[in-house]
C-alpha positions as CSV (number, residue, x, y, z in Angstrom):
1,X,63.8,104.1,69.4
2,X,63.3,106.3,66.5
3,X,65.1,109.2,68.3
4,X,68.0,107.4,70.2
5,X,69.3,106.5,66.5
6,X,68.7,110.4,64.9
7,X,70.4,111.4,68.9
8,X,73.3,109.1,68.0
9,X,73.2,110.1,64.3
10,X,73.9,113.7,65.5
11,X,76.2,112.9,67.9
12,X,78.6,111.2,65.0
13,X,77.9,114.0,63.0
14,X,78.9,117.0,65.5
15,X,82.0,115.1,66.3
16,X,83.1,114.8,62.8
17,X,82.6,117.8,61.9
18,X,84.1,119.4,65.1
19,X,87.5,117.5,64.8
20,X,88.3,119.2,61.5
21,X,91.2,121.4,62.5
22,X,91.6,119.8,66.2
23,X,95.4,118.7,67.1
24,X,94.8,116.2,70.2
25,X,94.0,115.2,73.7
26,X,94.4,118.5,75.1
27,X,95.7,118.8,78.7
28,X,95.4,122.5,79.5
29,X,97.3,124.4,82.2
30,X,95.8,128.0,83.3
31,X,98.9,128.9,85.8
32,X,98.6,125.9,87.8
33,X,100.9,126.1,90.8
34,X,104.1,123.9,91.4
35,X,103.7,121.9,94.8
36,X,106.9,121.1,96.6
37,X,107.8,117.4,97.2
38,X,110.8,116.5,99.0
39,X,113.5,118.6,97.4
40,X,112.1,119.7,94.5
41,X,108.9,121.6,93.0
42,X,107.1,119.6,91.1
43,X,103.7,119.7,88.6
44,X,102.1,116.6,87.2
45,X,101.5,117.5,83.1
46,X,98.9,114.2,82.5
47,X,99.5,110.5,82.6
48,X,97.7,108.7,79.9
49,X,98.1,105.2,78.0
50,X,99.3,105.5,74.5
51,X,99.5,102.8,72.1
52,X,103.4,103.1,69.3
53,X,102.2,103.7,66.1
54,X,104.7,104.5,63.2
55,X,104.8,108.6,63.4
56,X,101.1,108.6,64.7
57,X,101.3,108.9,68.3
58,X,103.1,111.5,70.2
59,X,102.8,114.0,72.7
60,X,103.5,117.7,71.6
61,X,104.1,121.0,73.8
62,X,102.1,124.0,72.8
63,X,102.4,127.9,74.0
64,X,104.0,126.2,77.9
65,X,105.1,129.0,79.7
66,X,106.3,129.0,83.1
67,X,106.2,131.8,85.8
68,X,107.6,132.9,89.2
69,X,107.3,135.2,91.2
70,X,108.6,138.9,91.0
71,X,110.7,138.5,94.7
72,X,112.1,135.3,92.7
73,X,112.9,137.5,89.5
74,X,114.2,140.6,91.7
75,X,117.2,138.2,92.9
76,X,118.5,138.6,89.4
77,X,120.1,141.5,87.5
78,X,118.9,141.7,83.5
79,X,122.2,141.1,82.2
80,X,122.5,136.8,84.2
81,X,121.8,134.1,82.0
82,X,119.4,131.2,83.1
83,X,118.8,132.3,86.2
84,X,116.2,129.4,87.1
85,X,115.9,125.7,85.3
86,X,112.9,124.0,84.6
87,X,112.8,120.5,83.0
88,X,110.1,118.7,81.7
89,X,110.1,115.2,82.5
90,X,108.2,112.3,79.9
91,X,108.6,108.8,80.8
92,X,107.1,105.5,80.8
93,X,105.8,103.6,84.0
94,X,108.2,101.3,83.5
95,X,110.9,103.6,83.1
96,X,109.7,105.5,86.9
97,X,112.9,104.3,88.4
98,X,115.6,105.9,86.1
99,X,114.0,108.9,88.0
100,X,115.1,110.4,91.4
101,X,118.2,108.4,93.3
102,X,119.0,108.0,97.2
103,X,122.6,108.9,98.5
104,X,124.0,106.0,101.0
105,X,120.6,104.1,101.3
106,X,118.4,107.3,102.4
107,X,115.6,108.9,101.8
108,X,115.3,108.8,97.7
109,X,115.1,112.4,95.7
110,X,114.3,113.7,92.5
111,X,116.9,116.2,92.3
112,X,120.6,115.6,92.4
113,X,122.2,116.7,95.9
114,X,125.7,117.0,96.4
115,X,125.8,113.4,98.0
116,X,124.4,112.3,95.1
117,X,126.8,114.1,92.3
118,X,129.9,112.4,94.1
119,X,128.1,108.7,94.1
120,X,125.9,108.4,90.8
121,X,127.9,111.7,88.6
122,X,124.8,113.9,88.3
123,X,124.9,117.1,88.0
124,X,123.7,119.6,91.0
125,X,120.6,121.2,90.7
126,X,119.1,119.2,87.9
127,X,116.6,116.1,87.9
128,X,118.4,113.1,88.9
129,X,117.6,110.6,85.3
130,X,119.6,107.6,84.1
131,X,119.3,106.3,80.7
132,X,116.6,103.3,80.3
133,X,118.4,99.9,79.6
134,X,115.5,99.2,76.3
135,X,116.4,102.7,74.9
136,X,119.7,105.5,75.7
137,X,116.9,108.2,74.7
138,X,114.0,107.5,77.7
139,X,113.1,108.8,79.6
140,X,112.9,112.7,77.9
141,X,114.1,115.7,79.7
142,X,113.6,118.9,77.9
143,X,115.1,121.9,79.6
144,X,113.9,125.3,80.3
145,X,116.2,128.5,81.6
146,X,114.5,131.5,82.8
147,X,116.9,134.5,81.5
148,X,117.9,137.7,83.6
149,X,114.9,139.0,85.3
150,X,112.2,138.1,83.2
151,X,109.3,137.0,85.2
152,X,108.6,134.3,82.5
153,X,110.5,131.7,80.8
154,X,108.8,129.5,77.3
155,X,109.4,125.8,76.8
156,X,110.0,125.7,72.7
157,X,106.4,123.6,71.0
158,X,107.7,120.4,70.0
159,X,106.7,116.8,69.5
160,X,107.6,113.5,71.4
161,X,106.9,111.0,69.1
162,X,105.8,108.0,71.1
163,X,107.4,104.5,69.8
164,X,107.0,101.8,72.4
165,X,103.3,101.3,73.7
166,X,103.2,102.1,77.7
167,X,101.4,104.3,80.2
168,X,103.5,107.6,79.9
169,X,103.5,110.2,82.4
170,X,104.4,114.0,82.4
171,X,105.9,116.0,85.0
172,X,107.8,119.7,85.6
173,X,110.2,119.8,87.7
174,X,112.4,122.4,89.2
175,X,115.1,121.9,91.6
176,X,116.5,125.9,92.5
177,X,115.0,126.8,96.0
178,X,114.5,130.7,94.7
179,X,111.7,129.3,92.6
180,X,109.4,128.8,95.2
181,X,106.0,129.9,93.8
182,X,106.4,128.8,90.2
183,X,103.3,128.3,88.2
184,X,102.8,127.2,84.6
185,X,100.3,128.1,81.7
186,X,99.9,126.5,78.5
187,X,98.6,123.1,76.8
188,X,99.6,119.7,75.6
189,X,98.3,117.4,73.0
190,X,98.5,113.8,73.8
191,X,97.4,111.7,70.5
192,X,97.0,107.8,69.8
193,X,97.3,106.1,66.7
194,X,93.2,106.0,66.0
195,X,92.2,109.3,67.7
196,X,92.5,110.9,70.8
197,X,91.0,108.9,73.5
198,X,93.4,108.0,76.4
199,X,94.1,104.6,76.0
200,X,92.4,103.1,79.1
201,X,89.2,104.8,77.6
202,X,89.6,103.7,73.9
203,X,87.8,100.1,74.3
204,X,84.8,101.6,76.1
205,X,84.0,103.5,73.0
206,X,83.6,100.1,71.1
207,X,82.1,98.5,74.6
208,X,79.4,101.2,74.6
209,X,78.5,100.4,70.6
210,X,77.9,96.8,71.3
211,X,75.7,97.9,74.7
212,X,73.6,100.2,72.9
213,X,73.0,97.3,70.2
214,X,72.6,95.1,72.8
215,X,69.8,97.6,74.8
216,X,67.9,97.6,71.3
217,X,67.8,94.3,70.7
218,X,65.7,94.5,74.0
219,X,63.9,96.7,73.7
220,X,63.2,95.8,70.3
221,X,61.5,92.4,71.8
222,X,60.0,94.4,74.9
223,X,58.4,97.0,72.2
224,X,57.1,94.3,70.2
225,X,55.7,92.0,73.8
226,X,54.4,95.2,74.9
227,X,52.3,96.3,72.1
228,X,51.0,93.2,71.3
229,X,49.6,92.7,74.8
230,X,49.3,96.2,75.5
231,X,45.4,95.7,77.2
232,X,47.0,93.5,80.1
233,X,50.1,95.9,80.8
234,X,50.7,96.3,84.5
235,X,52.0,99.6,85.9
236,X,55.1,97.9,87.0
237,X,55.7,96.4,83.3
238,X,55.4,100.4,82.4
239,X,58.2,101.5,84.9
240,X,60.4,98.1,83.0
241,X,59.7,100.0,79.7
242,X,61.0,103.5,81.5
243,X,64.4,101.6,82.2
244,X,64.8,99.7,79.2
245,X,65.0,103.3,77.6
246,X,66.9,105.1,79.8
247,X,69.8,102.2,79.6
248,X,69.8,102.6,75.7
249,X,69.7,106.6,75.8
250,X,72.6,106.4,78.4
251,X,74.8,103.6,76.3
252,X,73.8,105.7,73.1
253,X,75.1,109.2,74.8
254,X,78.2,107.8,76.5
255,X,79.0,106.5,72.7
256,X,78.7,109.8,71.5
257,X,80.8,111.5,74.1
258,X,83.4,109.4,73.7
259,X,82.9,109.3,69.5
260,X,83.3,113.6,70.3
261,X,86.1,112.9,73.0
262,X,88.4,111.1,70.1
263,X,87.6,113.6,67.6
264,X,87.7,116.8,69.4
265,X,89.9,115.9,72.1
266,X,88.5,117.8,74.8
267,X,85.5,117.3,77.1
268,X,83.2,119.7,77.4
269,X,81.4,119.7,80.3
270,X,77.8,120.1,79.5
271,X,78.0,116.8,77.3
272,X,79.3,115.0,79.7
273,X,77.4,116.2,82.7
274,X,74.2,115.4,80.6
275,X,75.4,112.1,80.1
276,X,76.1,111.5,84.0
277,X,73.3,113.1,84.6
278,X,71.1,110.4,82.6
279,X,73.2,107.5,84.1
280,X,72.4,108.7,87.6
281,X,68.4,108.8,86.7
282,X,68.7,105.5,85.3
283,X,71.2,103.6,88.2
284,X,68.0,105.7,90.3
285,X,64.5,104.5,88.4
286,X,66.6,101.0,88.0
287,X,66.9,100.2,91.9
288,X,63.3,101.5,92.8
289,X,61.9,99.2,90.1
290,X,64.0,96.1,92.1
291,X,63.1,97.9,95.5
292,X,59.3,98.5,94.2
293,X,59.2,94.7,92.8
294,X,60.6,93.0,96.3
295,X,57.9,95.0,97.8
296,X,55.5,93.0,95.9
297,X,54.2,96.4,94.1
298,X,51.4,95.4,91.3
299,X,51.6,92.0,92.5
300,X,51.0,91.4,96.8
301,X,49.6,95.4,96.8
302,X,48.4,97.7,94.6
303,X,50.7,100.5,96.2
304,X,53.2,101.0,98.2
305,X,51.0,103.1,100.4
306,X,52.8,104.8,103.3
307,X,56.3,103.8,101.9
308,X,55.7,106.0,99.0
309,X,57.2,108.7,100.5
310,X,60.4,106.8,102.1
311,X,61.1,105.1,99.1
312,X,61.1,108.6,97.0
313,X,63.2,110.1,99.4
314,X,65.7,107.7,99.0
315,X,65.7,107.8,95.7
316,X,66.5,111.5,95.9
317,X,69.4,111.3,98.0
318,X,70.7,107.8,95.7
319,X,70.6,110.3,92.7
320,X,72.4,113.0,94.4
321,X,75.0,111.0,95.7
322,X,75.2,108.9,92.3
323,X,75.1,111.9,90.3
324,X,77.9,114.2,92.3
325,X,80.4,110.4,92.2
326,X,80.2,110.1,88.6
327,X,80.6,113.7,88.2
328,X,83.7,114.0,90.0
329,X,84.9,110.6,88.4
330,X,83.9,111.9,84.4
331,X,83.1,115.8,84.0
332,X,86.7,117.3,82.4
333,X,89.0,113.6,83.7
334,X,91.1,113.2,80.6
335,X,94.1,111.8,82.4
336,X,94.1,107.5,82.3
337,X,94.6,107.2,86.3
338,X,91.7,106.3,87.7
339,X,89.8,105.9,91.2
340,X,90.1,110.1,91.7
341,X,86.7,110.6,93.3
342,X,87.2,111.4,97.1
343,X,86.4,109.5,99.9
344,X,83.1,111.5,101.1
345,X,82.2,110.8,97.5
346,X,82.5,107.6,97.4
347,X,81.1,106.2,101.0
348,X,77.6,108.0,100.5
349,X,76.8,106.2,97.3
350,X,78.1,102.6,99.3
351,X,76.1,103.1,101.9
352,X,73.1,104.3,100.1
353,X,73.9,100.8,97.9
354,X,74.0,98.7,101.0
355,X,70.8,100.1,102.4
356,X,69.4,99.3,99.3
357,X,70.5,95.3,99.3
358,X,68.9,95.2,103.3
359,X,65.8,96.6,102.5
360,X,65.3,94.7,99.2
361,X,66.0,91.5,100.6
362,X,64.1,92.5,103.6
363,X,60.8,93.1,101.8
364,X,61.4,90.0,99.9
365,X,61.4,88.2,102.2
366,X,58.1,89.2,103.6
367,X,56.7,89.3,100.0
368,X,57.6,85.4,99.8
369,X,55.9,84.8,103.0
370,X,52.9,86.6,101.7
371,X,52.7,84.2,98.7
372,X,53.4,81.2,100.5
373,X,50.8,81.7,102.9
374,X,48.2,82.5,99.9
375,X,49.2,79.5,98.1
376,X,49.8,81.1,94.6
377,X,52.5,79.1,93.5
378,X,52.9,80.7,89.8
379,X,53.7,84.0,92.3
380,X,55.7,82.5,94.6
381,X,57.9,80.5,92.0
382,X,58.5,83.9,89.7
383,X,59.5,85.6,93.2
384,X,61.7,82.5,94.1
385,X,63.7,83.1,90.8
386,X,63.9,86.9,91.0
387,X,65.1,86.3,94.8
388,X,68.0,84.0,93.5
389,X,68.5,86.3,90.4
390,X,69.2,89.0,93.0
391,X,71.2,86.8,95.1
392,X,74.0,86.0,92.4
393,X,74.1,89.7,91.3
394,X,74.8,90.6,94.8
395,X,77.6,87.9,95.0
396,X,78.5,88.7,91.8
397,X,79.1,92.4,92.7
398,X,80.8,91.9,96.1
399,X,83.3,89.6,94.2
400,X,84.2,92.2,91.5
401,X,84.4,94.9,94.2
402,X,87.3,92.8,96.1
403,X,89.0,92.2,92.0
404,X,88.9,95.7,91.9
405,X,90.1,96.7,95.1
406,X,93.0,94.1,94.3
407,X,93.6,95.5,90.6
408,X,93.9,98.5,91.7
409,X,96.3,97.9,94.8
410,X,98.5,96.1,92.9
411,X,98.3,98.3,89.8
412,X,99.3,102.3,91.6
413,X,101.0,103.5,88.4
414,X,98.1,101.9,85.8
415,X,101.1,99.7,84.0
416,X,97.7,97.4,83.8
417,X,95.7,100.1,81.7
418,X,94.9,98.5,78.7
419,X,92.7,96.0,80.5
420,X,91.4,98.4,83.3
421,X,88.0,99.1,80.9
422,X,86.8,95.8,82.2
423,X,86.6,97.6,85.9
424,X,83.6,99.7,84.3
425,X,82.2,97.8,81.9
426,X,81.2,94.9,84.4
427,X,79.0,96.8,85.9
428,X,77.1,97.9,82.8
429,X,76.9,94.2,82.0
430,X,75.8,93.1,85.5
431,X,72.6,96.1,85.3
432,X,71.7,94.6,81.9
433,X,71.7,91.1,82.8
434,X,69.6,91.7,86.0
435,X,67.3,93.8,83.9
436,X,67.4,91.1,81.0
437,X,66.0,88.5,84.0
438,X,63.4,91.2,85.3
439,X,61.9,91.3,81.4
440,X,61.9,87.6,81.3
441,X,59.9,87.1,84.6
442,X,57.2,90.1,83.9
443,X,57.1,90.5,80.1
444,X,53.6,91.3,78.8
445,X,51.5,88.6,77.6
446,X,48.2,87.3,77.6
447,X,47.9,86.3,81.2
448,X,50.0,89.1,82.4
449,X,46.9,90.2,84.8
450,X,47.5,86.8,86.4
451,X,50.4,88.4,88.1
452,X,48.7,91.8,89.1
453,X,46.8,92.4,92.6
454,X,43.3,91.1,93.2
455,X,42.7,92.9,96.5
456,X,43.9,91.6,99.8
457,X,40.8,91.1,101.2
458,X,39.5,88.1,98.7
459,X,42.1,84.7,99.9
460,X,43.9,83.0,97.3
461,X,40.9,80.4,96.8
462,X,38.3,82.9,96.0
463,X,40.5,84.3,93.6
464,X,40.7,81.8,92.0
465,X,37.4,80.8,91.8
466,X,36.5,84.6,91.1
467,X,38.7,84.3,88.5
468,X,37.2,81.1,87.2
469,X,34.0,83.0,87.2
470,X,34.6,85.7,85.0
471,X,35.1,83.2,82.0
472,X,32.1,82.8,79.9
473,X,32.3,79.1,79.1
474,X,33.4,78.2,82.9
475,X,31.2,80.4,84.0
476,X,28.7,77.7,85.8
477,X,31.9,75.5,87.1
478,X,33.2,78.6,89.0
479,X,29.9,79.4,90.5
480,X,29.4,75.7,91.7
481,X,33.2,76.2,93.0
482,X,32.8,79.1,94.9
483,X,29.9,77.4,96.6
484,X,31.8,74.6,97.5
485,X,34.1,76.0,99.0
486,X,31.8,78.3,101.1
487,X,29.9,75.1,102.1
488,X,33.0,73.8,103.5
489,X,34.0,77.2,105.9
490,X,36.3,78.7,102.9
491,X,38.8,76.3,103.8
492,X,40.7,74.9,101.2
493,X,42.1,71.7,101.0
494,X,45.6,71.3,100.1
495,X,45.9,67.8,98.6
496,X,42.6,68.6,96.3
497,X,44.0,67.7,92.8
498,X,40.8,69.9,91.5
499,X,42.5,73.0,93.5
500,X,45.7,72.4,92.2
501,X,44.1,72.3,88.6
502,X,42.4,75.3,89.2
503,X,44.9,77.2,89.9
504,X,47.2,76.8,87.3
505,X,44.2,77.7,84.9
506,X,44.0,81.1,86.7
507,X,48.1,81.6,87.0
């Protein structure tokens, strides 16, 4: 616990210190091509929430520099002025219609066609933009000539200050055909009122400070359970402990990225891939504890025997295909558009997920048989609720993974953003819960050993009555049990009110 505070400590520290000196959210361009699309050539510059502030919040061009190619350049003598126009596009979501026009109900384009210069008056040539009805001045189109021959042309550094709130969106855009092959270089610097976290991002930094407090509250109570009854610990209430701590490094560390994301402005990617990378171990150790439980591990068996190896495989492949989704999804994503990871990134890890829910339920199900048959009904009824636990996370989940499909459907340009946190931060909330229930149902205490494997081949009854006997002041009472009951052919009587007493003494 000690070291997740002096982790986080450092964490705050670095970031301070690092931001001295540091403009923004950088978005970086190292001669990233132009693609074309429809009649124009066209490269996306960011897209990221950004909440008005009075002078605060902006987005500001630094050292952009566009290319082309030297055939493009060779067309041209020294002595020609602009020779090749690039503009720079910023505009809000709502504003994405005062881009681009259609001439005569057809196909709609971004730059003004001569069908288009006799119907709406733009001019040839040049990005087709009409004035937004809230403000004359949106959306912004900064222009850019390349001169003569020159193989490169500068946008001038300047700032767009930022006055309504909104999801704003970048683009460059050239409409001359001889341009074919443009690339750009350079950086901008996208800022928000209280740092430089895009704004869908900005409420998981304060989400992750109330999970880490959250994780050490329990762990605080799990620490103090644990060492109090630390002689009748269970190796499954030691793998409970492992999770516990990896959730509360993992909220801790994705605090402090973000802490140095809004400070610095940039992510590097060894932070953040140490973060996933932690996430990944503890989605991974997290599901073979649920698997491991439903399996009736500590409890039904001592091990898992011959399913120690299929279970560890599978939790090799889960990691890798966890750990290679959330790195796509996190390593270097500054932009606010979300849902980027690609489709054979995405379908392992739902799979691997699905297989998961069969085989938990699966064993459970035999697990519950196991402890009906055997009578324990302290076992059975813990194993009931952790079955039913399970059950409404499962619901729980499928339900949130139709909301999501749905917000994000009807959401394609993020207008939603500054509620689109929620989308990640359920599922942090749903792993804690479950794993709040999973501490409530096996926390350490003195009868903790009640829960743990006897050995399969002593029934329920002489358990019990073994169980009975190893107490030194019932120690003739479960001697004259066991008799008993071998007297009557081991059979125990379900409607004994002594048996039922019995029982409950040992659970």
């Amino acid at each position: 616990m000690d070291l997740t505070l002096f982790v986080s400590s450092l964490c705050v520290l670095l970031a301070i210190l690092r931001g001295n000196g540091v403009e923004g959210s950088i978005h970086t361009y190292h001669f990233e091509p132009f693609k074309e699309v429809g009649n124009a050539f066209l490269l996306s510059g960011g897209s990221e929430g950004i909440v008005a502030s009075h002078g605060n919040s902006y987005i500001k061009f630094d050292n952009i520099t566009f290319w082309r190619t030297k055939e493009a350049a060779d067309l041209h003598s020294s002595m020609e002025h602009s020779t090749g126009l690039i503009q720079a596009i910023v505009f809000e979501a709502a504003d994405r219609d005062d881009i681009g026009g259609s001439a005569y109900g057809g196909t709609r384009s971004i730059c003004c066609t001569p069908d288009l210069a006799k119907t709406t008056g733009c001019r040839q040539g040049e990005v087709i933009r009409r004035p937004s009805a809230l403000d004359l001045n949106w959306p912004v189109v900064l222009p850019t000539h390349f001169n003569g021959n020159y193989l490169s042309a500068k946008l001038d550094n300047q700032k767009i200050t930022i006055s309504k709130t909104g999801m704003y969106n970048l683009f460059f855009i050239s409409c001359d055909p001889k341009l074919r092959g443009l690339s750009m270089s350079g950086k901008t610097v996208w800022k928000n009122p209280n740092g430089y976290l895009p704004g869908r991002m900005a409420p998981l930094m304060t989400f992750y400070v109330f999970m880490s407090l959250t994780y050490l509250v329990l762990i605080a109570i799990w620490f103090f359970q644990y060492m109090r009854f630390w002689r009748e610990i269970m190796p499954i209430q030691n793998w409970i402990t492992l999770v516990i701590a990896l959730g509360l490094l993992e909220m801790t560390l994705w605090y402090c990225e973000y802490l140095n994301f809004n400070h610095v402005g940039v992510r590097p990617v060894g932070i953040t891939t140490w973060v996933v990378t932690v996430g990944a171990i503890r989605k991974t150790v997290s599901r073979l504890l649920i698997l491991s439980i439903s399996m009736g591990y500590g409890v039904v068996r001592p091990t898992l025997g011959g399913l120690t190896s299929k279970v560890l495989l599978l939790g090799v492949t889960y990691f890798f295909a966890t750990e290679s989704l959330d790195f796509a999804e996190n390593v270097g994503t500054i932009n606010d558009i979300s849902g980027k990871a690609r489709l054979f990134l995405v379908l392992p890890a739902a799979f691997l997920n699905s297989f998961l829910i069969l085989w938990i339920f699966t064993s459970l199900s035999r697990t519950l048989e196991i402890l009906q048959a055997k009578r324990s009904s302290v076992k059975l009824e813990i194993y009931r609720k952790f079955t039913n636990a399970l059950a409404v996370s499962v619901i729980a989940s499928v339900a949130w993974i139709g909301y999501e499909v749905y917000f994000k459907a009807t959401d394609p340009f993020s207008e939603r953003w500054q509620s689109a946190w929620i989308i990640t931060a359920f599922w942090d909330i749903l792993a804690f819960l479950l794993l709040c229930v999973v501490c409530y149902l096996w926390a350490p205490s003195q009868s903790s050993q009640r829960y743990a494997y006897s050995g399969e081949t002593v029934d329920e009854d002489d358990e019990e009555a073994q169980s009975l006997a190893k107490g030194a002041s019932e120690g003739d009472i479960g001697m004259v049990k066991v008799d008993k009951e071998r007297s009557n052919g081991g059979a125990a009587n379900p409607f004994s009110l002594d048996e039922e007493g019995e029982e409950d003494k040992r659970e």
